[in-house]
Each structure stands twice: as C-alpha cells, then as structure tokens.
Phi, psi and omega in degrees: 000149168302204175260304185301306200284321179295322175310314203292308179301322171277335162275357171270352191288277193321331168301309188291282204306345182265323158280035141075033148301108165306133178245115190248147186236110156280124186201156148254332177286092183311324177283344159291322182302307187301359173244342183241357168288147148269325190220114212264152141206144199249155177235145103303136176041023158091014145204155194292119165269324162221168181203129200221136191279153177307000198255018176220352170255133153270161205283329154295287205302330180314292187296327182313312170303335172254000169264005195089357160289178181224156183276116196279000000 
C-alpha cells in the first residue's frame, strides 16, 4: 500500500474505535501498533506472553517480547 492509502486506513480505524467499535490489529510494525492500539498483547510460539495498556508500552519491551523474552 501506499502511504495515502495507509493513512486512509488508519484514520478509518481510529474513526470506528472512537464510535466505540472494537478493533483487532494484527500487526509486526511495532510503531503502528504504539499509534493506533489502546491495549497491546503481544504472542509467541502461538500464545500470548504479555500484555500491555499503551501508556505502558515501548518499542524495546515489545520487541523484547516477541523474540521470547521476558522482562528481568
């Protein structure tokens, strides 16, 4: 997809989600999920390891999380 077209989708997301429509976002581009999530969970190996409200996640602990880390 373009850039326009990525934009278009994400203000339709963001749209739905404000007249309070759930939304599931699949993503590996961690800066869409930190711009368009409220609430991050993240998988591994076909299960879920963490989970996080966005005002709490970053792009290390994330990633860390999806390679199979754990948080020390």
């Amino acid at each position: 997809m373009d850039v326009g077209a990525i934009a278009f989708i994400h203000a339709e997301l963001l749209s739905e989600r404000d007249r309070g429509h759930g939304i599931l976002l699949v993503s590996a581009e961690l800066s869409e999920i930190l711009a368009l999530a409220d609430r991050i969970l993240v998988m591994y190996e076909g299960r879920m390891v963490a989970e996080f409200a966005r005002a709490d996640a970053d792009e290390a602990t994330l990633g860390l999380y999806m390679a199979g880390g754990t948080r020390v």
